[in-house]
C-alpha positions as CSV (number, residue, x, y, z in Angstrom):
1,X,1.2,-63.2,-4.0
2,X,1.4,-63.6,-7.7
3,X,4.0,-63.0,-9.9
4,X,2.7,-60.4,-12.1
5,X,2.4,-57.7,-8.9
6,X,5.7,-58.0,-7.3
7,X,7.0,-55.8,-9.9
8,X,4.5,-53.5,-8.4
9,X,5.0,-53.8,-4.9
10,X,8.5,-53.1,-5.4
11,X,8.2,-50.4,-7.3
12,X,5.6,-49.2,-4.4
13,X,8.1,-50.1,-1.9
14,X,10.7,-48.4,-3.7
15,X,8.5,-45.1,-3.9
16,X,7.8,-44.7,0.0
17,X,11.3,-46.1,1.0
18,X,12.1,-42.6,-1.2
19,X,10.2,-40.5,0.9
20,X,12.2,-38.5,3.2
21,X,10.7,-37.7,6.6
22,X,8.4,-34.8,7.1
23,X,8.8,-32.9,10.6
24,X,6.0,-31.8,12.5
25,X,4.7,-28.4,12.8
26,X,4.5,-27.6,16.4
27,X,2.5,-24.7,17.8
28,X,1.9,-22.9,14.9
29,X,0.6,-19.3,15.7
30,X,-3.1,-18.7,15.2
31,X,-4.2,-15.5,12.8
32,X,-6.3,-13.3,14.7
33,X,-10.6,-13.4,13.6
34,X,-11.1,-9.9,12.5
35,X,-14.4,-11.3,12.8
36,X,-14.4,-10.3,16.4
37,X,-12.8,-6.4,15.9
38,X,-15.0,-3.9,17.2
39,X,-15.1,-0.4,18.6
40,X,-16.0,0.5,21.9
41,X,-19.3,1.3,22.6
42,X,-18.6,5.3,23.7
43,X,-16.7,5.6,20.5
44,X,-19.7,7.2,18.1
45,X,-20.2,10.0,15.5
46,X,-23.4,12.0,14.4
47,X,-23.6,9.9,10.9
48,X,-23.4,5.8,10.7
49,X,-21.3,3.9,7.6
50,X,-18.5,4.1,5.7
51,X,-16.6,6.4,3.0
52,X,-17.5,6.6,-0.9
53,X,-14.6,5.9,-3.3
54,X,-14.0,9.2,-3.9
55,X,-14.6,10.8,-0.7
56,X,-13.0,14.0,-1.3
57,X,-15.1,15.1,-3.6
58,X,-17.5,15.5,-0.9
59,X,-16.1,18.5,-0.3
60,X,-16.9,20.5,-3.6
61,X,-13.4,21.9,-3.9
62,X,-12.4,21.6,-7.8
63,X,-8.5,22.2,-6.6
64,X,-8.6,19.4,-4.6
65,X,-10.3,17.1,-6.7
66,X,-7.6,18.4,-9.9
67,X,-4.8,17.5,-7.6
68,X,-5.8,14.1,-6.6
69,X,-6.6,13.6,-9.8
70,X,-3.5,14.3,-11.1
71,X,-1.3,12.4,-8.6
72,X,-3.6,9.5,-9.1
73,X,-2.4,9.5,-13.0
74,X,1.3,9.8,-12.9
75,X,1.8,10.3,-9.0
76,X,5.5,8.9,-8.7
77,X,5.0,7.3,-5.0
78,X,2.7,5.2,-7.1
79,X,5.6,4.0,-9.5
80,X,7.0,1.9,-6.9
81,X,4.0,-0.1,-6.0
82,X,3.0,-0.6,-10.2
83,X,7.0,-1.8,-10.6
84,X,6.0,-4.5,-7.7
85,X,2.9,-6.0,-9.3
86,X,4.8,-6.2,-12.7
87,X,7.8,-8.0,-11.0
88,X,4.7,-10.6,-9.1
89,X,3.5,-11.0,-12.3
90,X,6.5,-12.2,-14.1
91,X,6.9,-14.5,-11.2
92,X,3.9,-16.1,-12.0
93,X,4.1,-16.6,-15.3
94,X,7.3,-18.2,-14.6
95,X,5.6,-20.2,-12.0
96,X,2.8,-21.6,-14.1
97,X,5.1,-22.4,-17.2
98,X,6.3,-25.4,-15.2
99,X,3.1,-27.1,-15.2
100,X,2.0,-29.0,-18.5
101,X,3.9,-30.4,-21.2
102,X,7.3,-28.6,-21.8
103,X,7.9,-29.1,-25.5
104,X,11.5,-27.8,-26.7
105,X,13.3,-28.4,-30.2
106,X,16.9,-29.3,-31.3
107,X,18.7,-29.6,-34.7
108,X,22.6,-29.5,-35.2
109,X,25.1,-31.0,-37.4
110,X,28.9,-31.6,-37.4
111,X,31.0,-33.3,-39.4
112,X,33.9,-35.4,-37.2
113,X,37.4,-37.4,-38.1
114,X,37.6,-41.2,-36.8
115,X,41.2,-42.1,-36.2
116,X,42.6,-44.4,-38.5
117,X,44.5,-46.1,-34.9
118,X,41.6,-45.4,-32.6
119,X,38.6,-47.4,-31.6
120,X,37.0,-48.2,-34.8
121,X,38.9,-50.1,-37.9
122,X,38.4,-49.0,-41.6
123,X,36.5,-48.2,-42.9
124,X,35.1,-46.1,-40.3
125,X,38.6,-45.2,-38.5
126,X,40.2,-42.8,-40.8
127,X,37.3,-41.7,-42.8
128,X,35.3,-38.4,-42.6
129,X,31.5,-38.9,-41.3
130,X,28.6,-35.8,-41.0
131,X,25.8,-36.6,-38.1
132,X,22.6,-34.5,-38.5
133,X,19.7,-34.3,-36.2
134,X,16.2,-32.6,-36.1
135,X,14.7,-33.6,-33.1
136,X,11.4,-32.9,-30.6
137,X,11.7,-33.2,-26.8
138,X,9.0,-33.5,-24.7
139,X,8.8,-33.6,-20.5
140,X,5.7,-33.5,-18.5
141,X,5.7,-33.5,-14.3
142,X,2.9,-35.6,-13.1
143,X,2.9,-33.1,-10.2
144,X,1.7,-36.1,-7.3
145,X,2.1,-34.4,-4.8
146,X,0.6,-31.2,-5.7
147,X,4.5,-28.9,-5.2
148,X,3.9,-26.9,-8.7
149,X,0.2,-25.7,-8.0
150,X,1.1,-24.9,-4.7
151,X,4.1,-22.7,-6.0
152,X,1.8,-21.2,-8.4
153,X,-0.9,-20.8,-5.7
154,X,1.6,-18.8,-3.7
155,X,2.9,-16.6,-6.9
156,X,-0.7,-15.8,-6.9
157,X,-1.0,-14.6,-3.7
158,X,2.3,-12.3,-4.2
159,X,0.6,-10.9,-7.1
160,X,-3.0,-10.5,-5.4
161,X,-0.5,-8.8,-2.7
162,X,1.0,-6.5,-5.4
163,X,-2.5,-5.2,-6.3
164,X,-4.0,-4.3,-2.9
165,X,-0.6,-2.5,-1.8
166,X,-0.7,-0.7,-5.5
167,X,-4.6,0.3,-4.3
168,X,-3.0,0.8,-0.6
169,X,-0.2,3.3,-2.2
170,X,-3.6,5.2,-3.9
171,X,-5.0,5.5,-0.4
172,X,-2.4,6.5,1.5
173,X,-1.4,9.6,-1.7
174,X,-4.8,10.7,-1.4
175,X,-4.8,11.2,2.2
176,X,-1.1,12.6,2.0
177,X,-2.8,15.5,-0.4
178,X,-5.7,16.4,0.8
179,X,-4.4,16.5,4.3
180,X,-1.7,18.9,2.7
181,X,-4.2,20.8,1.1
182,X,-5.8,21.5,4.2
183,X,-3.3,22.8,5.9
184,X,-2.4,25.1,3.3
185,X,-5.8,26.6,3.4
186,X,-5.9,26.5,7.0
187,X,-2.6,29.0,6.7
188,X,-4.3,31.1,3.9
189,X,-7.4,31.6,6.4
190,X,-5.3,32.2,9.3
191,X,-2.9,34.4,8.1
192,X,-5.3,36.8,6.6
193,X,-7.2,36.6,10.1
194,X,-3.3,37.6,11.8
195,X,-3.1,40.3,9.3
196,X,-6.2,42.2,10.4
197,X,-4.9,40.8,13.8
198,X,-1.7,43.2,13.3
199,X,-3.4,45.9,11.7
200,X,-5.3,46.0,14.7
201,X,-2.8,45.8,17.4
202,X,-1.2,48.3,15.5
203,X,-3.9,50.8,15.4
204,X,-3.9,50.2,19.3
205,X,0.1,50.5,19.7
206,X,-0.9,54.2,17.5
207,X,-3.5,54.4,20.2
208,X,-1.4,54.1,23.5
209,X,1.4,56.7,22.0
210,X,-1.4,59.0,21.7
211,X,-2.7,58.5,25.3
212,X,1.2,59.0,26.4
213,X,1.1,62.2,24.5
214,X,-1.5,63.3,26.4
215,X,-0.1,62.1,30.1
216,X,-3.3,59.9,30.0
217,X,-1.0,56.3,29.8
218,X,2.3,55.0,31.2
219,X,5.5,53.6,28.6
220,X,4.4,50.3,29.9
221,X,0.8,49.9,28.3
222,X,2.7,51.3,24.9
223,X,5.4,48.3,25.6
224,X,2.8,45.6,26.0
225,X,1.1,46.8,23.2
226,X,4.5,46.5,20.8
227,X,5.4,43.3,22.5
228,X,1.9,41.7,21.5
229,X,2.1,43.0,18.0
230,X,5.9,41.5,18.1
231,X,4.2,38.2,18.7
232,X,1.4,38.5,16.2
233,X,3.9,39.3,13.3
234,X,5.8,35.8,14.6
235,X,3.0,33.9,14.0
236,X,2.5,35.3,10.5
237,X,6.1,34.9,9.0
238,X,5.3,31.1,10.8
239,X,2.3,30.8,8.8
240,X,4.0,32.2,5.8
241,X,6.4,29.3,6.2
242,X,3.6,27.0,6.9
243,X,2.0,28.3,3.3
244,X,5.7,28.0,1.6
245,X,6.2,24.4,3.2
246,X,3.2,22.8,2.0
247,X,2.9,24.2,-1.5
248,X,5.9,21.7,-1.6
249,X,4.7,18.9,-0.1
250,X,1.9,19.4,-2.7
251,X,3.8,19.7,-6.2
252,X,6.2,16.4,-4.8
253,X,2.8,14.4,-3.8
254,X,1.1,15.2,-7.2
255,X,4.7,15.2,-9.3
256,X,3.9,18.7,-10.4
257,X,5.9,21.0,-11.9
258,X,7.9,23.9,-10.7
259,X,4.7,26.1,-11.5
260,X,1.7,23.4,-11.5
261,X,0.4,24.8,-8.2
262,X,0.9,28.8,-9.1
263,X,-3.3,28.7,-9.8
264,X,-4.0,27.3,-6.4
265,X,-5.7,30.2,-4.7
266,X,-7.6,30.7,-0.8
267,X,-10.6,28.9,-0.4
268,X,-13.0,28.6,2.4
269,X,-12.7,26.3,5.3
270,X,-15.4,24.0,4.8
271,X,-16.6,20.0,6.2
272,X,-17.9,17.2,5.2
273,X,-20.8,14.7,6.8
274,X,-17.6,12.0,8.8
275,X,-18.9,9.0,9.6
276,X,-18.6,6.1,11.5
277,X,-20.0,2.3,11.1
278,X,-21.5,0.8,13.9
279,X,-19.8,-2.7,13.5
280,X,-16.4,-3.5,12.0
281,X,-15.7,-6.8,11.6
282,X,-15.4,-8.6,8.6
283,X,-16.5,-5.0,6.6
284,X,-13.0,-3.5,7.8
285,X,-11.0,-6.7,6.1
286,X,-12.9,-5.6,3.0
287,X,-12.0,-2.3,3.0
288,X,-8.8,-1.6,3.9
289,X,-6.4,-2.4,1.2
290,X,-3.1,-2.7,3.8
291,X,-5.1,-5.5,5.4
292,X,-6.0,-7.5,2.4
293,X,-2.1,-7.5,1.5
294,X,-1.4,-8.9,4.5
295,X,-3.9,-11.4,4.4
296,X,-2.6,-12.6,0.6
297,X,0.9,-12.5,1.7
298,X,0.0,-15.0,4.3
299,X,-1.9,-17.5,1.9
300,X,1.1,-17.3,-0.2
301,X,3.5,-17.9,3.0
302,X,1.1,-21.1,3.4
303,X,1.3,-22.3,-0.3
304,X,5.0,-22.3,0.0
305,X,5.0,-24.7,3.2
306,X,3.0,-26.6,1.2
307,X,5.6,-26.7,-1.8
308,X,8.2,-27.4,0.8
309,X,6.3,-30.3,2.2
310,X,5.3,-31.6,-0.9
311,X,9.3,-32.0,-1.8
312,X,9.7,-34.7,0.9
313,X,7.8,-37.0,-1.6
314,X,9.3,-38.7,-4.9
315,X,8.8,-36.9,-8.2
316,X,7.8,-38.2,-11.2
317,X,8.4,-36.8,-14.9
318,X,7.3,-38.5,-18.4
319,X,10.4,-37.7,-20.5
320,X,10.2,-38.6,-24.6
321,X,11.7,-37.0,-27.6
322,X,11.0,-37.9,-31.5
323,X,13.3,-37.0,-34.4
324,X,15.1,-37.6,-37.3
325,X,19.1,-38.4,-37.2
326,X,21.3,-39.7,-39.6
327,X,25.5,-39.4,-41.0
328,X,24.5,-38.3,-44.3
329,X,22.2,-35.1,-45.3
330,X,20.4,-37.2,-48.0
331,X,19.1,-39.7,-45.8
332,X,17.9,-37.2,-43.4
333,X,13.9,-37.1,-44.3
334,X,14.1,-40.8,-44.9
335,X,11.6,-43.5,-42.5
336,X,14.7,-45.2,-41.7
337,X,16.5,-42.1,-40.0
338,X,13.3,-41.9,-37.4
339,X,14.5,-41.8,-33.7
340,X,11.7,-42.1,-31.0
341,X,12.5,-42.3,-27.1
342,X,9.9,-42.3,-23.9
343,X,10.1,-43.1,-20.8
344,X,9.9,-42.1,-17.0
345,X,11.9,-40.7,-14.7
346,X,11.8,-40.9,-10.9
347,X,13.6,-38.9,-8.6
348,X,13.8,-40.1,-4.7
349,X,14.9,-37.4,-2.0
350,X,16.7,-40.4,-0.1
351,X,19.7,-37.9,0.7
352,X,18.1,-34.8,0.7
353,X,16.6,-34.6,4.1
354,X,18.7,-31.5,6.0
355,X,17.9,-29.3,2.9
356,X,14.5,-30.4,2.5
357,X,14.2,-29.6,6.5
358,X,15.6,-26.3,6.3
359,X,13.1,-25.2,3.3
360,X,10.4,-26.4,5.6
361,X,11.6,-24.7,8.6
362,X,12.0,-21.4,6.3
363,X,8.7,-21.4,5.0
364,X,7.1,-22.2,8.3
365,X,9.0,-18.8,10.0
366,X,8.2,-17.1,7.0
367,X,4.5,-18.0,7.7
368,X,5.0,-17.2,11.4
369,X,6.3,-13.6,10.7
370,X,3.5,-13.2,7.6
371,X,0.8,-14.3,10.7
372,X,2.4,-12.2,13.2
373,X,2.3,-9.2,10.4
374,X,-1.4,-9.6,10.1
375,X,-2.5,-9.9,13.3
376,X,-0.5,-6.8,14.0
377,X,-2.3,-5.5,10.9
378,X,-5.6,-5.6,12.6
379,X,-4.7,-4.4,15.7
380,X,-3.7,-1.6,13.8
381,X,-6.7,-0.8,11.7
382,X,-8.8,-1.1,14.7
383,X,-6.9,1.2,17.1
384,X,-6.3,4.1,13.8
385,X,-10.4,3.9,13.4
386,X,-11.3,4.3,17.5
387,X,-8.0,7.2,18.0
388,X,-9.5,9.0,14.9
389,X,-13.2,8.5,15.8
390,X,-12.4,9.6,19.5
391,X,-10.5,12.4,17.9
392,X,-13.4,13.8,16.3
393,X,-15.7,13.0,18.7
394,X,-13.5,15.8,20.9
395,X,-13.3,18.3,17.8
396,X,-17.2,18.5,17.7
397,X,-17.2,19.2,21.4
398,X,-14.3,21.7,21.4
399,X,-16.2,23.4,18.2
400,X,-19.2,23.6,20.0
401,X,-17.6,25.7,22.9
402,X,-15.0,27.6,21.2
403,X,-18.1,28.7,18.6
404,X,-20.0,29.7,22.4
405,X,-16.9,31.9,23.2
406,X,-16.6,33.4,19.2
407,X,-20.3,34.2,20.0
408,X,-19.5,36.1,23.4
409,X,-16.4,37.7,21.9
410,X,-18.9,39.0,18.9
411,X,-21.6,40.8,21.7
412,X,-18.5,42.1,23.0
413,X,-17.4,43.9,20.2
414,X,-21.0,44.7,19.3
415,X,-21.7,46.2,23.0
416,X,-18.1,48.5,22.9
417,X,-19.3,50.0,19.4
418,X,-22.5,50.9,20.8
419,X,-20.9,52.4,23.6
420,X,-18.6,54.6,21.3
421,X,-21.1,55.7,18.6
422,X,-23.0,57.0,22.2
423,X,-20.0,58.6,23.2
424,X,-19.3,55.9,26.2
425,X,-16.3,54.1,25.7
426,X,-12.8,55.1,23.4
427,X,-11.7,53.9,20.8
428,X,-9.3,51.5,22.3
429,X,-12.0,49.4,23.8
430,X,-13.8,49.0,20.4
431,X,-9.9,47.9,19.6
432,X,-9.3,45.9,22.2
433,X,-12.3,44.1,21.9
434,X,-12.1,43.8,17.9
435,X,-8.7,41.8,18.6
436,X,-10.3,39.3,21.5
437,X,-12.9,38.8,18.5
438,X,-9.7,38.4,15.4
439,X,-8.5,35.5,18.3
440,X,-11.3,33.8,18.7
441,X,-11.9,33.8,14.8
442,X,-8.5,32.2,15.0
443,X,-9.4,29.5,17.3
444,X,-12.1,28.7,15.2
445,X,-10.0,28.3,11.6
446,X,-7.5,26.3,13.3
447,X,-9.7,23.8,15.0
448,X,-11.5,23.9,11.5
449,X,-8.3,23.0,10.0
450,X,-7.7,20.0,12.5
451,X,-11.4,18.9,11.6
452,X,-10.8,18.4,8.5
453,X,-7.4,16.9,9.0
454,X,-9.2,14.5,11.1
455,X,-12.1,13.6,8.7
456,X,-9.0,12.8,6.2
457,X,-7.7,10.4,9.1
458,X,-10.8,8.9,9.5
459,X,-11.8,8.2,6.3
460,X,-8.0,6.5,5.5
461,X,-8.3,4.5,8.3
462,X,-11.6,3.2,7.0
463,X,-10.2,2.6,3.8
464,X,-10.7,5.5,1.7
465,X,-13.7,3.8,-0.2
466,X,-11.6,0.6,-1.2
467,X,-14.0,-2.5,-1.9
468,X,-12.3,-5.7,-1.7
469,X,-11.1,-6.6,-5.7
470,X,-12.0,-10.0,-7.3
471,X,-8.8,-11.7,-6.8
472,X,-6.2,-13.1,-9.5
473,X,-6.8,-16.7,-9.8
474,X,-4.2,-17.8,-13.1
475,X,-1.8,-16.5,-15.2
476,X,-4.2,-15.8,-17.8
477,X,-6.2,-13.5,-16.0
């Protein structure tokens, strides 16, 4: 071997002696190929794809849209989500500031005593001296083994995280009000249905006391009568609650004011055209905002193993500094006060190895819980789309059967005022079969109401519109 390389082989001997050893990752879990998630093949709806963006606006309602709207501009469940990408982004700018030349400046002065029986003799001991210094410093991390762009990689991720939550936290507040707002209408409907319900059964509670008048009823039918109207005036002070109850869900979802919602009046129960895709897969990673945080948070759990690994390994900084420095002011700009320093600096985890295994073993749990997260994730997106498509696959069906009982209730009430106006039947049968009618119309607003509230379902677990963001990739951007 010559001469001139054993300088080099030491130092290279030196530099893997300094490595500490890196422990093997046994049995890592495997993330779960959303790839493969799919519905099953009975689960299918009238109309094939997926929601628009703003998918409520499909139901032509200007309150709803205003309200969204408005919660979607200064909504407080959305401050949280805002405060967590600002706090990822900070960590990222940190992150990245390590890489690259770090260039910092001193200059001081002081002015010091030399004892007269110290160290140095006269003149120097006993006399007065001033030291000033402007000075330069420079450090720059080589970054060998890759530890500070994996760091940044995962600060990335965090912050890519940050923004599909924030979009999430949009999702879910638009579901939360129009859901809301559905049920309040679904109150307003019904409780103007119950209130020609009660007028009703009151005209037919009148009815039997007549008929007892006349010794052509029993008390009883006049009891049963006042018993039903009991129950019919429950169900309105419950729907008055229900009104009440969600006016306030409303004004907290959209941050309104004590008297924001007083304009909100009735409006008819309508639908919109649900859907369903035929395939999931890939499409449903897209879409749904909750999943692409999870699938960021694990990237940045597996930069961070990668960081921790990468600290096993020597680290190598270029250190210099230039300046000026002298013990009197005047001199201080002169050539001959110049001060100039560079050199490396190499750091060797020789003793390090039990902390350098415990960061590993963190990060690799963390990664094992952020894997375990998202594979729950899935499991979850998949089942919420198939419960809510099966959902409203039952809706259309009980619609199409309670609207075949509405329908007979109607000839019913059509057939006993014929009767009466031909002097057939009494009044109370054209009563009695107005109220089977004012129940069925009930039936039908509340399975109306649970349409809707299921086409709100649906379209959440689908992802509300969402479309997969171009992702952060530096600090810059």
């Amino acid at each position: 071997m010559k001469k001139a390389s054993l300088p080099l082989a030491a130092a290279l001997a030196l530099v893997l002696a300094g490595c500490a050893h890196v422990t093997p990752d046994m049995h890592p879990p495997v993330r779960r190929d959303i790839a493969n998630a799919e519905l099953s093949a009975g689960i299918k709806l009238a109309h094939e794809g997926w929601p628009e963006a703003q998918w409520w606006t499909a139901y032509h309602d200007e309150q709803l849209n205003a309200l969204i709207k408005q919660a979607l501009a200064a909504g407080p469940t959305l401050d949280v989500a805002a405060a967590q990408i600002g706090s990822a982004r900070s960590a990222l700018s940190r992150t990245a500031a390590d890489i690259g030349v770090d260039v910092s400046g001193y200059a001081g002065a002081n002015r010091q005593r030399y004892s007269g029986t110290g160290l140095f003799p006269e003149p120097i001991g006993g006399s007065w001296f001033s030291a000033e210094t402007l000075r330069l410093d420079a450090r720059y991390n080589f970054d060998w083994w890759g530890k500070n762009r994996a760091q940044v990689a995962a600060a990335v991720g965090e912050l890519n995280a940050g923004r599909a939550e924030y979009a999430e936290a949009e999702r879910a507040l638009a579901a939360a009000i129009a859901q809301s707002y559905f049920r309040l209408q679904g109150a307003w409907a019904r409780l103007a249905n119950a209130d020609q319900l009660a007028a009703t059964q009151a005209a037919l509670v009148q009815d039997k006391a007549k008929r007892i008048r006349a010794g052509l009823a029993v008390a009883d039918d006049q009891r049963a009568a006042e018993t039903e109207l009991s129950l019919i005036r429950k169900q309105q002070a419950q729907l008055k609650s229900d009104i009440g109850r969600e006016r306030e869900a409303l004004r907290a979802l959209a941050g309104a004011g004590s008297d924001a919602l007083a304009d909100l009046k009735p409006q008819p129960l309508g639908s919109a055209a649900h859907a369903l895709p035929a395939r999931l897969g890939m499409e449903l990673l897209a879409r749904r905002p909750d999943l692409q945080a999870a699938r960021w948070k694990l990237e940045a759990s597996l930069s961070k193993i990668d960081a921790a690994r990468a600290a096993f390994y020597p680290d190598v900084n270029l250190t210099g500094s230039i300046g000026l420095d002298t013990v009197k002011l005047e001199n201080l700009l002169q050539a001959a006060s110049r001060t100039l320093y560079i050199g490396p600096t190499l750091t060797l985890p020789l003793f390090d190895s039990k902390r350098l295994d415990a960061q590993l073993d963190g990060a690799r749990a963390h990664r094992n819980e952020r894997i375990a997260e998202y594979n729950q994730a899935v499991i979850d997106a998949v089942r919420e789309v198939a419960q809510d498509g099966v959902q409203l696959q039952g809706i259309e069906q009980q619609i199409v059967q309670q609207s075949a009982a509405t329908g007979s209730a109607r000839a019913q009430m059509a057939s006993a005022q014929a009767r009466l106006d031909r002097g057939l039947a009494d009044h109370a049968s054209v009563l009695t079969a107005q109220l089977a009618l004012l129940k069925q119309r009930d039936a039908d607003l509340y399975l109306q109401q649970v349409q809707l509230l299921a086409e709100v379902a649906l379209n959440h677990a689908l992802g509300g519109g969402y479309r997969e963001e171009a992702p952060i990739a530096t600090a810059s951007k």
